[in-house]
C-alpha positions, 0 to 999 in steps of 0.5 A: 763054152762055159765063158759064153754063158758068164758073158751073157749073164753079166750083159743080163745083170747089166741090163737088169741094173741099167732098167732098175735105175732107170724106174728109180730115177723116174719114180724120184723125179716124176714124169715131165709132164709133173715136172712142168707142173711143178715148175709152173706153180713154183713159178706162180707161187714167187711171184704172187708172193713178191707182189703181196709185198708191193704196195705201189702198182708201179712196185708192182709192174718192176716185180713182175718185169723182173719175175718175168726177165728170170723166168723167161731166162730159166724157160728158155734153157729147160728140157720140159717146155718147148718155146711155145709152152715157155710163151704161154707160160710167161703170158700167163704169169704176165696176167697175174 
């Protein structure tokens, strides 16, 4: 009898440790939506960042080609953006 209530109270303690790491681990990355963001401007900050140091357009269309080679490679194996997302994405940063 008395083994029973040590069985459910080390189950509830693993429970209770299993949600406590699951909030830090939330609290330490953010949400995926802030994650996508983050990501995004990241994104936008390296490539508007490799341009300024362009001074030719033709510099410029090799920076973003290549910019847009590496992101669409690092997009397409991401768990926060689905293909659809990724396309818009590179869409954009192809505008910059």
């Amino acid at each position: 009898m008395h083994m029973e209530y040590l069985y459910i109270l080390i189950l509830l303690v693993l429970i209770l440790l299993g949600l406590y790491f699951f909030k830090q681990n939330t609290a330490i990355y953010g949400t995926p939506q802030e994650k996508k963001e983050n990501i995004e401007n990241e994104y936008i900050n390296e490539i508007k960042a490799a341009l300024k140091k362009a001074d030719t357009q033709d510099e410029k269309v090799k920076i973003k080609l290549h910019y847009i080679k590496k992101f669409n490679n690092e997009l397409s194996r991401n768990i926060f953006f689905t293909a659809q997302e990724a396309k818009e994405l590179l869409s954009r940063l192809s505008k910059l």
